[in-house]
C-alpha positions in Angstrom: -6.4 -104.6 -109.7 -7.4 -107.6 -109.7 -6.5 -110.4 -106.9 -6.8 -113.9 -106.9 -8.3 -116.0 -104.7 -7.5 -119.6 -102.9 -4.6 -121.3 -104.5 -3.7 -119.0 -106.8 -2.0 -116.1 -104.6 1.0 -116.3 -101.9 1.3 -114.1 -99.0 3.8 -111.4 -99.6 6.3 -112.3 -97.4 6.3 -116.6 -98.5 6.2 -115.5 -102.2 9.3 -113.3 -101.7 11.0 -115.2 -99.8 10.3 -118.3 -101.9 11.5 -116.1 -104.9 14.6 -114.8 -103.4 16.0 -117.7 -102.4 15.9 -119.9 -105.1 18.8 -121.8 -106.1 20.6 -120.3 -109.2 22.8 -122.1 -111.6 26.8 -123.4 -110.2 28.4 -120.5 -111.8 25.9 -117.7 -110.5 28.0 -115.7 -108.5 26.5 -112.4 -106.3 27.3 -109.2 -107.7 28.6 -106.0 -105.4 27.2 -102.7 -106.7 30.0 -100.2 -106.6 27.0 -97.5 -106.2 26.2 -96.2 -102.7 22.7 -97.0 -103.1 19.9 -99.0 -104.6 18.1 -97.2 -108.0 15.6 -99.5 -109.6 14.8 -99.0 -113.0 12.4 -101.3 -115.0 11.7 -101.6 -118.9 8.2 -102.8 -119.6 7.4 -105.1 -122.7 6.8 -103.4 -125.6 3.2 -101.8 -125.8 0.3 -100.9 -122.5 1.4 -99.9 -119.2 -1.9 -100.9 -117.9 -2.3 -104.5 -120.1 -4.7 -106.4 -117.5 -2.1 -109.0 -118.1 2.1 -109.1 -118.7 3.2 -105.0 -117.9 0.7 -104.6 -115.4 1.8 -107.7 -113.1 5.7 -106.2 -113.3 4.0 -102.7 -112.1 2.5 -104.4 -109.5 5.7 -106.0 -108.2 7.3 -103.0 -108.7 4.5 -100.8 -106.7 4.4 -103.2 -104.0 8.3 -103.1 -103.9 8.2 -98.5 -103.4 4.9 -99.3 -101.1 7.2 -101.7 -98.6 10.8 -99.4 -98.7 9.7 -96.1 -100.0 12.2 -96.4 -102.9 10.7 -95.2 -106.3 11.4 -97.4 -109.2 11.9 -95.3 -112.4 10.3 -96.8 -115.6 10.4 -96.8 -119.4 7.6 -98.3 -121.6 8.8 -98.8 -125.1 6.3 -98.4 -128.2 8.3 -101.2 -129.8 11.0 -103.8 -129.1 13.9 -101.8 -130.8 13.3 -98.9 -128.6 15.4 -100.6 -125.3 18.5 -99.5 -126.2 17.4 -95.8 -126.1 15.5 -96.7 -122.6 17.9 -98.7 -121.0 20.5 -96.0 -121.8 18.3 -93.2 -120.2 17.5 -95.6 -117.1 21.5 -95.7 -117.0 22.0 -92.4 -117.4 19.8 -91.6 -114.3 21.9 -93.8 -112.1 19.7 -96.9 -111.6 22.0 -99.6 -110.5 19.2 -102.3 -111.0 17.4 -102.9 -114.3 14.8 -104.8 -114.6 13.6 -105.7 -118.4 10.8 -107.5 -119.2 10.1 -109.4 -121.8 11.9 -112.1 -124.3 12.8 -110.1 -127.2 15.2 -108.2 -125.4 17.9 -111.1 -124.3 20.1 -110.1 -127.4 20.2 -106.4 -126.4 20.7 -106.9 -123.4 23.5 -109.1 -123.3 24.9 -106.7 -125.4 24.8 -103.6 -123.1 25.4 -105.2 -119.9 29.2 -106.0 -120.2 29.8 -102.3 -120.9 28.2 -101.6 -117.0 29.7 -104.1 -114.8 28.3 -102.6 -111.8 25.0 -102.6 -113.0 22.7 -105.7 -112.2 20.7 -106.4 -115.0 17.3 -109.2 -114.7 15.8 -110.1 -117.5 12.2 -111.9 -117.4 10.8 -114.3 -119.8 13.7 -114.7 -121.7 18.2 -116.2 -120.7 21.1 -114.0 -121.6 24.4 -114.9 -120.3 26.9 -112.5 -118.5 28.1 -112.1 -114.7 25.6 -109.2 -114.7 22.8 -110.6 -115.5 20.0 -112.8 -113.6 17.2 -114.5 -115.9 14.2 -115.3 -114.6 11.8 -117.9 -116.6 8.9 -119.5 -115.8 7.2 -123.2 -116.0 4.1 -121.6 -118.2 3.8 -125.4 -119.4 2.9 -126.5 -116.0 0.5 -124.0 -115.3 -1.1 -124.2 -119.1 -1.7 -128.1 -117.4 -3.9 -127.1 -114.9 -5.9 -124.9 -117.7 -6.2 -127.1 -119.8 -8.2 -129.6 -117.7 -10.3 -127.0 -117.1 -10.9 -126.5 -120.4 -11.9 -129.8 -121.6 -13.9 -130.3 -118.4 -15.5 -127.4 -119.1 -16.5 -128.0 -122.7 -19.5 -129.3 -123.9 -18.8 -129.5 -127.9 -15.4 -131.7 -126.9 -13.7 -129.1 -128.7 -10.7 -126.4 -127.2 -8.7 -123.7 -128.7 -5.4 -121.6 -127.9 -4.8 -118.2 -129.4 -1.5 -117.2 -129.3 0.4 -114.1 -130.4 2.7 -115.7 -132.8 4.2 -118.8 -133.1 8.0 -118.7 -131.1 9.1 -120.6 -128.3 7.8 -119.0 -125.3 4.3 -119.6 -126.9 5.1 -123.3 -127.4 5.7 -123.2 -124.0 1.4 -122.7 -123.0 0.5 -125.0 -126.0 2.0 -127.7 -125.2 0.9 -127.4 -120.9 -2.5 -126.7 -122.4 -2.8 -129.5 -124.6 -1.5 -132.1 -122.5 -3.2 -131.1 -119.6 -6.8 -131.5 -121.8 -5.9 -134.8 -123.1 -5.2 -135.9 -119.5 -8.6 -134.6 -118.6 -10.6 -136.0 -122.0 -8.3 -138.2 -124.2 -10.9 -137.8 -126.8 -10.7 -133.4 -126.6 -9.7 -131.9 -129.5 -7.7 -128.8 -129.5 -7.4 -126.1 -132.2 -4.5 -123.9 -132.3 -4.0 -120.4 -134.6 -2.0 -117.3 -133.8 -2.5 -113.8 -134.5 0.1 -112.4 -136.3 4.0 -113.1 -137.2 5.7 -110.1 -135.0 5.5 -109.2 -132.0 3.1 -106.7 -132.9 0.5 -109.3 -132.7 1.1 -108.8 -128.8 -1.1 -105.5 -129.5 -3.8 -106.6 -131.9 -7.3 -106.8 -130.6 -8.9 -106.6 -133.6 -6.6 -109.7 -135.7 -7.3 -111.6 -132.1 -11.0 -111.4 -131.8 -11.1 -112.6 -135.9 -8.9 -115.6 -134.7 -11.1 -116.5 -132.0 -14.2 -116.3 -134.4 -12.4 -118.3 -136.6 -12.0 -120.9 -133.7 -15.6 -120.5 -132.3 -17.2 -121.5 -136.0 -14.6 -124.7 -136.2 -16.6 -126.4 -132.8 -14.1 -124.8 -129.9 -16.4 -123.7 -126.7 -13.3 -122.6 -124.9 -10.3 -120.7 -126.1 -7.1 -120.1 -124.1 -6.1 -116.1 -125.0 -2.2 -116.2 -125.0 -1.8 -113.2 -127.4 -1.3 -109.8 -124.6 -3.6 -106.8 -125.5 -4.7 -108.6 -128.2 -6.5 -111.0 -125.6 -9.1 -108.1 -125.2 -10.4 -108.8 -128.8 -10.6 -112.5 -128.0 -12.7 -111.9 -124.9 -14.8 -109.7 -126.5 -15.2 -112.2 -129.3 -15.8 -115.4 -126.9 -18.5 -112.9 -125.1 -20.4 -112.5 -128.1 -20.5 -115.9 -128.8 -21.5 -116.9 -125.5 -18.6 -119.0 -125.5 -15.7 -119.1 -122.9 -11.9 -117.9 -122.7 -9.1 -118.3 -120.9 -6.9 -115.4 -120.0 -3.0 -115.4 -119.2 -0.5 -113.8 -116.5 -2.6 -111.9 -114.6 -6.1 -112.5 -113.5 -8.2 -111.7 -116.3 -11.2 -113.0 -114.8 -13.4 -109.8 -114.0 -12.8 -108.5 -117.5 -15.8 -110.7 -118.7 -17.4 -112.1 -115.7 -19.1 -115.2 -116.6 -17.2 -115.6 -119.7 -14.0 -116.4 -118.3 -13.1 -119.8 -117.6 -10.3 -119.1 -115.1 -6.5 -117.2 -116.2 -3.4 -118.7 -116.3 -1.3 -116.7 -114.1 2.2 -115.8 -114.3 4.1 -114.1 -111.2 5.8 -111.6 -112.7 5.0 -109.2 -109.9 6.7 -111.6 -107.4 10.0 -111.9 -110.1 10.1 -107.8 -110.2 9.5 -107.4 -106.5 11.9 -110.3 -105.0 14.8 -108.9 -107.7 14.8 -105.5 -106.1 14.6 -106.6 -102.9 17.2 -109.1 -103.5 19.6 -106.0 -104.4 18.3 -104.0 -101.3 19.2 -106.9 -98.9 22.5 -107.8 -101.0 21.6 -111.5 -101.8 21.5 -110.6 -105.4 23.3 -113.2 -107.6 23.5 -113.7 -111.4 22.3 -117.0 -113.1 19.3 -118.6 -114.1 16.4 -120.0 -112.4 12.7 -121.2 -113.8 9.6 -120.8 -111.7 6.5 -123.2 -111.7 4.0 -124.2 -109.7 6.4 -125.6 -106.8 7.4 -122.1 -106.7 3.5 -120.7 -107.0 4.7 -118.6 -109.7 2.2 -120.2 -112.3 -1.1 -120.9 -111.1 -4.8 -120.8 -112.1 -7.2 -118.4 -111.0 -10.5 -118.6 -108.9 -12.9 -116.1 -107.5 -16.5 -114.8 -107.4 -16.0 -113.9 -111.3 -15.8 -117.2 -112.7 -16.7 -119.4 -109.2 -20.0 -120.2 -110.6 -18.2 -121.8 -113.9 -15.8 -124.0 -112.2 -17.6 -127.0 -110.4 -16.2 -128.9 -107.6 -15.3 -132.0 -109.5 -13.5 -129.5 -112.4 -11.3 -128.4 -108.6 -10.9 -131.5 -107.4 -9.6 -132.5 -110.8 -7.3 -129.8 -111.5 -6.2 -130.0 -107.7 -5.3 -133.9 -108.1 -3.2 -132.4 -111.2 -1.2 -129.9 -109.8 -0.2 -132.5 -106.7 1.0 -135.0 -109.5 2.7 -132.6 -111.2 4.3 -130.9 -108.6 5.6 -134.4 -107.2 6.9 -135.2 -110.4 4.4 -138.0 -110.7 2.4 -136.1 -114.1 5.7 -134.9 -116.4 4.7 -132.1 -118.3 6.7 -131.4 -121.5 7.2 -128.2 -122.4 7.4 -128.4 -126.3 10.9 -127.6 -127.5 
């Protein structure tokens, strides 16, 4: 697995903590498991286990979680969206009192299933559903798409940047509009190209459609493309390789999948949002509500270590350094595109 290095990791027992206590919305109240003990359960995102990116950072959270308190978390990894209801229900029906879901299409099933299990505590990551049940957990990706995107536009030589995203909703916005901001603060003058791979969420698991996108990009001037697209970030990698042109990959560190062809990675802590909701329930300070993670909270970050140190120069630091200070003290607003 991969781990990040300098700025763009917490200790374990900060990042928890940090996590855990949080302050939730005014009418998040904590919910009392009627069950006699704490069973995990945790539904990924559609698609890979073992992504390098979204699934694999909630595997690690919940790994880390069984590796501290010796309580196995039971999982479910749906092929597509539609399958949660099926894999919530079997999570259910093997008494875990504490579901975990990841990912944003599930909000409307979700709120659907948890009022008929009161007792259940249900988070749900990357996406808000409202119930006395349920705890969302969002993140700041537009802060943390900031910091990329000045190292983009420092980065590039043609004065032209790209973003692939899976398809064109919200949560996607979200990165865009961090990463375009963030290279017009570095180089007013930057251009920045922006395409998707596909209209479903299947695009999420499109290597092929990603790497063609990328191309696409790479012939049109960009020298550094921001992968926002899941599996299908592979095929954009692979493209940007080929090229000899650079990427940027998302949630997890990506870095070592292409050394030298990696700018940096955007991460995203969803290991720390699986991990600190478990152990929220273990310690009984679970509560419902809503609360959104950024780089106050070192939940979004970029990453740097001996894969890409030799592409990141100490002015391009010092740069995105002086950004995340100004951002973090409210002094740089970043908008995040709704």
């Amino acid at each position: 697995m991969p781990h990040p290095t300098r700025r763009s990791v917490l200790s374990l027992g900060a990042a928890g903590t940090a996590l855990a206590l949080l302050p939730h919305h005014a009418h998040a109240a904590a919910i009392q498991s009627t069950q006699p003990a704490l069973v995990p359960g945790l539904v990924y995102a559609a698609g890979q286990k073992f992504d390098k990116s979204f699934n694999e950072g909630a595997f690690t959270g919940a790994e880390r979680f069984r590796n501290a308190t010796g309580i196995a978390v039971t999982e479910y990894l749906p092929s597509t969206p539609v399958q949660f209801d099926q894999g919530a229900a079997s999570l259910l029906r093997r008494g875990v009192t504490d579901l975990v879901a990841i990912g944003f299409y599930y909000a409307t099933p979700l709120a659907r299933l948890a009022p008929a299990h009161p007792a259940v505590r249900f988070t749900l990551i990357d996406a808000v559903a409202e119930g006395p049940n349920i705890r969302c957990v969002t993140f700041k990706e537009q802060e943390g798409s900031f910091l990329v995107g000045v190292l983009a536009a420092l980065a590039s030589k043609s004065g032209t940047v790209g973003f692939v995203g899976a398809l064109d909703i919200p949560l996607i916005r979200k990165f865009i509009a961090g990463y375009e901001q963030g290279a017009r603060h570095a180089r007013g003058d930057i251009k920045v190209l922006v395409n998707f791979v596909g209209t479903t969420p299947a695009a999420f698991n499109d290597p092929a459609s990603g790497a063609e996108v990328a191309r696409s990009q790479f012939q049109r001037g960009a020298d550094v493309v921001f992968a926002g697209a899941g599996v299908s970030n592979f095929g954009i990698f692979a493209a940007a390789n080929e090229a000899r042109r650079l990427a940027i990959g998302v949630d997890s560190n990506q870095n070592y999948l292409y050394p030298g062809s990696i700018l940096t990675s955007m991460l995203k802590r969803v290991d720390l949002a699986v991990e600190s909701s478990f152990e929220a329930a273990r310690q009984g300070r679970w509560s419902a509500g809503t609360v959104a993670l950024g780089l106050a909270e070192s939940a979004v970050d970029y990453a740097l270590d001996e894969n890409n140190r030799d592409l990141v120069t100490t002015a391009m630091v010092e740069a995105v350094e002086a950004a995340r200070r100004g951002i973090v003290a409210g002094r740089i607003p970043v908008a995040d595109g709704s």
